[in-house]
C-alpha positions as CSV (number, residue, x, y, z in Angstrom):
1,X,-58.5,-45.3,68.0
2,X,-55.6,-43.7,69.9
3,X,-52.4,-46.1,70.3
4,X,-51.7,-48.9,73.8
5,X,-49.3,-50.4,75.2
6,X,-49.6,-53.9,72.8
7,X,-51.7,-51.9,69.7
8,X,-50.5,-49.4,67.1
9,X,-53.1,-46.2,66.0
10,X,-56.3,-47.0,64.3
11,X,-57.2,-44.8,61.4
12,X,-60.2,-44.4,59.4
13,X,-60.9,-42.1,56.4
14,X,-62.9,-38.8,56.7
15,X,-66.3,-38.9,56.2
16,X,-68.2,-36.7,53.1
17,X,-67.5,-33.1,53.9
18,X,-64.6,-33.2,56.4
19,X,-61.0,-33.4,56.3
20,X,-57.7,-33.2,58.0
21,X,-54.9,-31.6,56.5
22,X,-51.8,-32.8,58.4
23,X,-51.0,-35.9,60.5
24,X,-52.7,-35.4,63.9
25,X,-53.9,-37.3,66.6
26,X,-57.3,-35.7,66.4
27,X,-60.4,-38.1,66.8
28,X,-62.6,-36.4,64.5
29,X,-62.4,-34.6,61.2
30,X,-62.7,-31.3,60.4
31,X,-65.6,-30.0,58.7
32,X,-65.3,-28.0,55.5
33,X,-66.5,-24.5,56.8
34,X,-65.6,-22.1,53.5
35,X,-68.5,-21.6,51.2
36,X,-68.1,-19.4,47.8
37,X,-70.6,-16.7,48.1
38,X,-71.3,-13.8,45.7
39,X,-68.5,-13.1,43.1
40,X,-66.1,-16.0,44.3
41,X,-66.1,-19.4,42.8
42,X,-64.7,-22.9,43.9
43,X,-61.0,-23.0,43.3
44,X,-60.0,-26.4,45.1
45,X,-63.3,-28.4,46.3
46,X,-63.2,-30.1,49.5
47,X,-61.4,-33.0,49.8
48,X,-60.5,-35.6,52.8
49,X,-57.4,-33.6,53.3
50,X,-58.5,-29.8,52.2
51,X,-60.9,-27.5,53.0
52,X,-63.1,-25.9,50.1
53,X,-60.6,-22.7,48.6
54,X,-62.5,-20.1,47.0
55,X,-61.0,-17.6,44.4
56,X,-63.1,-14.7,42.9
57,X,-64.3,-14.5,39.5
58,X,-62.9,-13.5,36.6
59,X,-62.8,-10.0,36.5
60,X,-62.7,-9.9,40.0
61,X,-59.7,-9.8,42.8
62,X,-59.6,-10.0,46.5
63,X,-59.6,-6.5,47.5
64,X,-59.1,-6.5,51.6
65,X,-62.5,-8.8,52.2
66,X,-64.2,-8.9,49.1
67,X,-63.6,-9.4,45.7
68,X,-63.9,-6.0,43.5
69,X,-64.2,-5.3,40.2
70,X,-60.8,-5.4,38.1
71,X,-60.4,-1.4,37.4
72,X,-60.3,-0.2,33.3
73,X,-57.4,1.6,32.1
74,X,-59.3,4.9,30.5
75,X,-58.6,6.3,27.2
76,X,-54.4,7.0,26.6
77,X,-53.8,4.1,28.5
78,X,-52.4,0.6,28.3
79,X,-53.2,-2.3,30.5
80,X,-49.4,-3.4,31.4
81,X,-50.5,-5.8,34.5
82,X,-53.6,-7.7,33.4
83,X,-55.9,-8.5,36.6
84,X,-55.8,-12.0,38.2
85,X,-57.7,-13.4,41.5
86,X,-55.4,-11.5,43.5
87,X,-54.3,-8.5,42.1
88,X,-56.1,-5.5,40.3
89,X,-55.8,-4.5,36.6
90,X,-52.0,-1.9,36.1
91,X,-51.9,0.6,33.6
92,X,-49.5,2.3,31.9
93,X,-49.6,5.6,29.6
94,X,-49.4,4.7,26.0
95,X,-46.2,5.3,24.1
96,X,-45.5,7.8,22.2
97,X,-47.3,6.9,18.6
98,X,-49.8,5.0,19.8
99,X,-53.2,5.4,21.5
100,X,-56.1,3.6,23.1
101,X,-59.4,5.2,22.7
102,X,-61.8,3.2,25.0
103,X,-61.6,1.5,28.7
104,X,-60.4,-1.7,28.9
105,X,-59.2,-4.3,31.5
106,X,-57.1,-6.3,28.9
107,X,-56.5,-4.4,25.7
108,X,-53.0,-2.6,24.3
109,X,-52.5,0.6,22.8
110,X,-52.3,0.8,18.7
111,X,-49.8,2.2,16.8
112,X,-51.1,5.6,15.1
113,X,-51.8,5.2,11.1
114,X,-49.4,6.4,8.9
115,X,-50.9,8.8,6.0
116,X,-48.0,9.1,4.6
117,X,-47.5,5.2,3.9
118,X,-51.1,5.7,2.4
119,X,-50.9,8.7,0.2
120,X,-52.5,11.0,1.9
121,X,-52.2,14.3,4.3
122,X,-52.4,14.2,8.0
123,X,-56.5,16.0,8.8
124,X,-56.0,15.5,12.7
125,X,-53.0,14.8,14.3
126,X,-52.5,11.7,16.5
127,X,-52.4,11.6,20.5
128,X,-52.4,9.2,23.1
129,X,-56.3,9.3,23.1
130,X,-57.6,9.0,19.5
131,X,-55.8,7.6,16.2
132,X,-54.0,10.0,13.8
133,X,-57.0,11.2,11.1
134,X,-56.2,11.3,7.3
135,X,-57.8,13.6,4.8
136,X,-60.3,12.3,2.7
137,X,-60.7,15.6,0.4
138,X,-57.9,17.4,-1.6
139,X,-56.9,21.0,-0.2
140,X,-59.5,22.3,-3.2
141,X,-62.9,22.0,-1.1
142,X,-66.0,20.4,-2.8
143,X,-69.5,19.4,-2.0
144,X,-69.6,15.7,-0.3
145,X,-69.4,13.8,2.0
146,X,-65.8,13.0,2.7
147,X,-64.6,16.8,2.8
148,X,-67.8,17.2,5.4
149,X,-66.6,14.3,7.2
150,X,-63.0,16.1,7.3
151,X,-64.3,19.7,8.4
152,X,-66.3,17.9,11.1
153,X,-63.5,15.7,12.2
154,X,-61.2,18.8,12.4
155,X,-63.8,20.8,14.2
156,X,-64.5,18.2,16.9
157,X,-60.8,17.4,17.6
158,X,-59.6,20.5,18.5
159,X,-58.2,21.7,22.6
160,X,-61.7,23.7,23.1
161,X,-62.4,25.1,26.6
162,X,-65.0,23.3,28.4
163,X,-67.2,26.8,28.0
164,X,-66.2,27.3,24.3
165,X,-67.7,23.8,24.1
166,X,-71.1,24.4,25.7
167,X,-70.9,27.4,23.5
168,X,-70.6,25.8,19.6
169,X,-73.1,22.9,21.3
170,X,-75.8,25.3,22.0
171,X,-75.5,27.0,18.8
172,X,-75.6,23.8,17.3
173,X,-78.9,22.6,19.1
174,X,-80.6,25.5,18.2
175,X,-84.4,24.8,18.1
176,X,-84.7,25.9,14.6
177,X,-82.5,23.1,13.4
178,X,-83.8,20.4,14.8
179,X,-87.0,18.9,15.0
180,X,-85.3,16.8,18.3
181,X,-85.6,17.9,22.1
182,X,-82.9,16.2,23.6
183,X,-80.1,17.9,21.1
184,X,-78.4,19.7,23.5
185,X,-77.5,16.5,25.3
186,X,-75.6,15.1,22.3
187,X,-72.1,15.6,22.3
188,X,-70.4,18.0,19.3
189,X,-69.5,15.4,16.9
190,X,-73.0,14.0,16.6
191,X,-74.5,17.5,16.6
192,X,-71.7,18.5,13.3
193,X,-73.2,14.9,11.8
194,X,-76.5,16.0,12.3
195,X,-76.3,19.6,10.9
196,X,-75.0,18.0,7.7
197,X,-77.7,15.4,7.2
198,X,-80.7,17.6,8.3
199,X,-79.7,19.9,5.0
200,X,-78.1,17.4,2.6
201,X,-78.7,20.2,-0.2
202,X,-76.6,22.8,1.7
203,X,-72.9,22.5,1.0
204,X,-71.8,22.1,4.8
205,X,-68.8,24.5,5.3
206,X,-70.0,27.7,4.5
207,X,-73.0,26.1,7.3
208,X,-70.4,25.7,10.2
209,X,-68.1,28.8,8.8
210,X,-71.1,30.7,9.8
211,X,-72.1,28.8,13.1
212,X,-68.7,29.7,14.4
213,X,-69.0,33.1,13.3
214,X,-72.1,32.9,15.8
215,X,-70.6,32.2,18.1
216,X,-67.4,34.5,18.1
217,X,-65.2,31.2,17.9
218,X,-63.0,33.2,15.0
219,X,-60.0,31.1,16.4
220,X,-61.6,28.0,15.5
221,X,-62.7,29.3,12.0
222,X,-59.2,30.6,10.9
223,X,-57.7,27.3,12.3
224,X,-60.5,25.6,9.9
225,X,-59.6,26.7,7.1
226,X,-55.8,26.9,7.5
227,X,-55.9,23.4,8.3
228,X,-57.9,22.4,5.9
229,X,-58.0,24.2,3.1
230,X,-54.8,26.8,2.3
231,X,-55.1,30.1,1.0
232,X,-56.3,30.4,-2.1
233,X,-59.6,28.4,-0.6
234,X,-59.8,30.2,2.5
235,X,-60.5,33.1,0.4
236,X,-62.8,31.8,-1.6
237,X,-64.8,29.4,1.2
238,X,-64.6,32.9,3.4
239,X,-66.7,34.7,0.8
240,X,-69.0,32.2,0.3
241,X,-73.0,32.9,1.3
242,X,-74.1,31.5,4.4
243,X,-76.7,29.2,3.5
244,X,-77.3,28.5,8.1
């Protein structure tokens, strides 16, 4: 009840679901008109002097309208702004001896493994992509499975073309090596893991020294056994039948 001449203002508290949020001279209260719908959530209910407030959800910020999906900093990249309702996910490349292998909205990079400190040779270089690899085998090459893990490691690690890729993966997925269909889906590495398992009896390098011979990747072969094996092996791996 508004003010007289001989009476002050009457005032009564808002009913359920309305409000007024400053001093007013109104004679109703407002209703609370905001609803939360799809990825937003109630940040401050409504109250008999606020409106409902939505936010969006975690993993979510208000992009223009609606609330989008917090973006994933990719492979060689750090998340160095971590997403909130408002803002979107920042990333930042990873420093130099470290690397971040995966997409994440909230995860640092890691710093590369030192061989060294473990006694042990660098196998594959570190980048901002993948952790530094350490040998598993001595330079002298023998039958099992940590020197096959070391050749395949090698193998798939290294700057191929996109077409010398295709190449080694259809050699790989040759028919007669596989009882699978779907092999030449499968990415390298998987198709060097299964080429090893499928002939467990078969000492594995001469196997790939000869599928890369196949496939006129000689640059990859050399680089092979350079890297992996010095000299005096590379002349004795390199003479070795070819049990493909």
């Amino acid at each position: 009840m508004h003010c007289t001449s001989n009476s002050r203002t009457k005032c009564r508290p808002c009913p359920e679901n309305h409000y007024t949020q400053y001093w007013n001279y109104l004679e109703s209260c407002r209703y609370c008109n905001v609803f939360c719908e799809g990825r937003e959530r109630v940040k401050q209910h409504c109250s008999a002097t606020h409106n409902r407030v939505c936010e969006c959800q975690p993993g979510f910020y208000r992009g223009s309208q609606f609330c989008v999906r917090h973006k994933e900093c990719g492979p060689g990249y750090r998340v160095s702004q971590s997403g909130t309702a408002e803002t979107d996910t920042e990333c930042s490349p990873c420093p130099p001896g470290t690397y971040s292998d995966n997409h994440s909205t909230d995860e640092n990079c890691q710093p590369h493994v030192n061989c060294s400190a473990l006694g042990k040779e660098i196998n594959v270089p570190g980048t901002s992509h993948h952790n530094t690899l350490c040998r598993r085998c001595s330079r002298e090459y023998e039958v099992n499975r940590d020197c096959d893990e070391d050749v395949a490691d090698f193998v798939f690690h290294l700057n191929l073309l996109v077409g010398e890729l295709q190449h080694l993966q259809r050699i790989l997925s040759h028919p007669d090596r596989s009882k699978r269909k779907s092999q030449q889906q499968r990415n390298v590495k998987l198709l060097l893991n299964e080429v090893r398992e499928n002939h467990p009896e078969r000492p594995f390098l001469p196997q790939l020294l000869h599928v890369l011979r196949t496939a006129r990747l000689a640059h990859m072969e050399g680089a092979l056994k350079k890297q992996l094996f010095g000299s005096d092996s590379y002349r004795r791996v390199s003479t070795a039948p070819a049990t493909w």
